[in-house]
N, C-alpha and C positions, 0 to 999 in steps of 0.2 A: 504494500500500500504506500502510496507516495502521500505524505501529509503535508506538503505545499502546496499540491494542486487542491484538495480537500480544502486548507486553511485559505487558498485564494478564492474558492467559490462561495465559505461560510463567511465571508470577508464581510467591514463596516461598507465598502464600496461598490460590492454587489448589493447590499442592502439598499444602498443611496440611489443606486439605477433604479432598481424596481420604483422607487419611491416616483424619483424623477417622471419615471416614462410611467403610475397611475394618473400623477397633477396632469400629464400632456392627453389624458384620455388613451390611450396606446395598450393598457392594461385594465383588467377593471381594480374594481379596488378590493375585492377580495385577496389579490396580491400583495395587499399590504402585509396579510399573516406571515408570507412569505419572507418581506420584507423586514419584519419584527424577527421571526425563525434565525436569519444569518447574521442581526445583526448581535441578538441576542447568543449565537453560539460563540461568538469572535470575540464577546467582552470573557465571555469563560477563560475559552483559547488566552486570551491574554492576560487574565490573572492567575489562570496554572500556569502559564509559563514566562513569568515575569523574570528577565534576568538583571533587572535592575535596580539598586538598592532604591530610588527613587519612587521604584512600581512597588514594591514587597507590601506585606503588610503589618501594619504598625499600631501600636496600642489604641490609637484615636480612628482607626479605618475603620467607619463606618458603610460608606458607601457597594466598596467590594464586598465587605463580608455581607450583607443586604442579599446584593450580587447570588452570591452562592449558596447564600439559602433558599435564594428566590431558584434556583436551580436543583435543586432537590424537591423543590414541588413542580416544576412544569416535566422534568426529568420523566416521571409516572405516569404522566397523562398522553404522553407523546404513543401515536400509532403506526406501524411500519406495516403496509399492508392489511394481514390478517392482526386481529388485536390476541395479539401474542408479547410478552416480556421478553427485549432483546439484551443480546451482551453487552452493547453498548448503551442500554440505559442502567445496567446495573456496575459498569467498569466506570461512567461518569458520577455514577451516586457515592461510589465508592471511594472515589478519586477526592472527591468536595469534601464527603462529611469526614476522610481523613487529613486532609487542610483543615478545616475549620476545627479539628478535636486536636491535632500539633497547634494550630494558633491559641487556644486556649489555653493548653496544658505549658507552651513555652512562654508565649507571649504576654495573654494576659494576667496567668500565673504565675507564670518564672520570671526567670531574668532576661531574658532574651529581650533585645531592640526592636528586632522585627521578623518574618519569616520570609525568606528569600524562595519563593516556590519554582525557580525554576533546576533548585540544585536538587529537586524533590521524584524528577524523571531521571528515566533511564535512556536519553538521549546518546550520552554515552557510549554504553553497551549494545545500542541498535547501531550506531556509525561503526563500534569494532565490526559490530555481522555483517554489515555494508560491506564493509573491505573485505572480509574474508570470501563472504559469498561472489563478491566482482572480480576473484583473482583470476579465477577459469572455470568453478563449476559454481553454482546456486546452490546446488546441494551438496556439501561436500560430505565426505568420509570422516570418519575420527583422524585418522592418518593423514588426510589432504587438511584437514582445519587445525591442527597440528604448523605442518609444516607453512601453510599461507599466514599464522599467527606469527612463526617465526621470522617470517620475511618483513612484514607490515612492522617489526620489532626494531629487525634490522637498517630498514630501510628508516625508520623515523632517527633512530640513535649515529645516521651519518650526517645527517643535518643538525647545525649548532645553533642555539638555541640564539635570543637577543641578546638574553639574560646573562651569554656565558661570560666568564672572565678573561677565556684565550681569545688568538682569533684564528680564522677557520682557514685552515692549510687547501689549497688551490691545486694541491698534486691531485688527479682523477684516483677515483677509487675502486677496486675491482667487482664493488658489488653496488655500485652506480649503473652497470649494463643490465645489472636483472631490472631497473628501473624505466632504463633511459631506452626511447626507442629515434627510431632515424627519424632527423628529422629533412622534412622535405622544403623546399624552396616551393610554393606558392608560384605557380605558374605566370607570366604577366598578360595580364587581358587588357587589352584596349581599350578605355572607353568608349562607350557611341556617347558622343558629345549630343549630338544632333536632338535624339528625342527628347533627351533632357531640357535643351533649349527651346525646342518647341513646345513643348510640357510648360516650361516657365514663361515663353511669352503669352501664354492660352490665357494662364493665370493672370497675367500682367497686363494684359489690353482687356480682359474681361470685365476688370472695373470691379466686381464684386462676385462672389460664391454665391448661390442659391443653396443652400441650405436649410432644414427643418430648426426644428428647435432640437429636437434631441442630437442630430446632426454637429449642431453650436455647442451644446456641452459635452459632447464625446471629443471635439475637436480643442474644447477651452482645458478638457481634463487631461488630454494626452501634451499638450504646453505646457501647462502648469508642471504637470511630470515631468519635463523633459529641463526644464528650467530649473526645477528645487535638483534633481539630477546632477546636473554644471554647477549648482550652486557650492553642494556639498561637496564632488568635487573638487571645486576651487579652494572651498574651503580645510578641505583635508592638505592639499598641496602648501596652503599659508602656513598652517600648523607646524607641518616638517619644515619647513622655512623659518619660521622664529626657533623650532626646538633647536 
């Protein structure tokens, strides 16, 4: 299961389109439930896996923990086809009201500052299986998982750290070829200038786009994205430049 594509369709943004395109009349508004469903599984999503001390939660969090209990009752009520109890309402139920029983017992109880829930999955342990299952089979053997654990050991302990104190010797290494594959030089293709330029004068003596309305905010959302993109960007590059 790929849980990006999952968490990009359970997303605040998928939620926000629906929205959008019921006000343009394009959907009826029974899609609103819909609209509520993704956006409501995404604030979950993001409070079980908060990895920022900013996000965690903290003696005075009201609101998230709200959140999660309010998720332990809609959790029950959800139907998947046949109205049948599925594993994943009872891996979410389970998953909440053990956050919520560590928040209490560390947090509001103990000593604890705050609960960091995203050091609370096993993210981890599913990227080691990542690696091991990509090496060459998906299922491997005790002996083939074995030896793939070996390599993915080997290969990370050649590379030095930021952190480290020396610095990293430039001599090629003999178990850099299990890694390293040939690389090829990218062919060079020529541009066809032409269609591009006719493309852009189409645009440029047409005076203006005809366009819907949903049209205008699919177009003003993919700018916006592409701008905060360059922005962060830029601003990652300033960073390493003052550091």
């Amino acid at each position: 299961m790929r849980v990006s594509m999952a968490a990009q369709l359970l997303s605040h943004s998928t939620g926000a389109a629906i929205r959008v395109l019921v006000e343009l009349g394009q959907l009826g508004k029974e899609a609103i439930t819909t609209a509520f469903f993704c956006e409501f599984i995404n604030t979950w999503f993001d409070i079980m896996n908060n990895r920022c001390v900013q996000d965690s939660l903290f003696p005075g969090t009201v609101q998230k923990i709200n959140t999660l209990k309010e998720v332990l009752d809609v959790v029950p009520q959800l139907t998947f086809g046949k109205p049948a109890y599925k594993p994943i309402q009872a891996g979410m139920q389970m998953s909440t009201q053990a956050v919520l029983t560590l928040y209490d017992d560390l947090v509001v109880r103990g000593s604890y500052k705050y609960l960091l829930n995203g050091r609370l999955t096993q993210d981890a342990v599913e990227n080691l299986f990542s690696q091991i299952r990509g090496q060459s089979n998906p299922h491997p053997t005790p002996v083939q998982f074995k030896q793939n654990l070996r390599l993915i050991v080997l290969a990370q302990l050649l590379h030095v750290p930021g952190s480290s104190n020396y610095n990293d010797d430039d001599t090629p290494q003999l178990l850099d070829i299990i890694r390293e594959r040939k690389k090829q030089e990218p062919p060079i293709v020529e541009e066809d200038t032409s269609a591009a330029a006719s493309a852009a004068e189409v645009l440029y003596y047409s005076g203006e786009l005809s366009l819907d309305a949903c049209e205008t905010n699919g177009l003003y959302y993919v700018c916006g994205w592409a701008v905060f993109g360059q922005y962060c960007s830029s601003f990652r590059m300033l960073k390493k430049i003052s550091v």
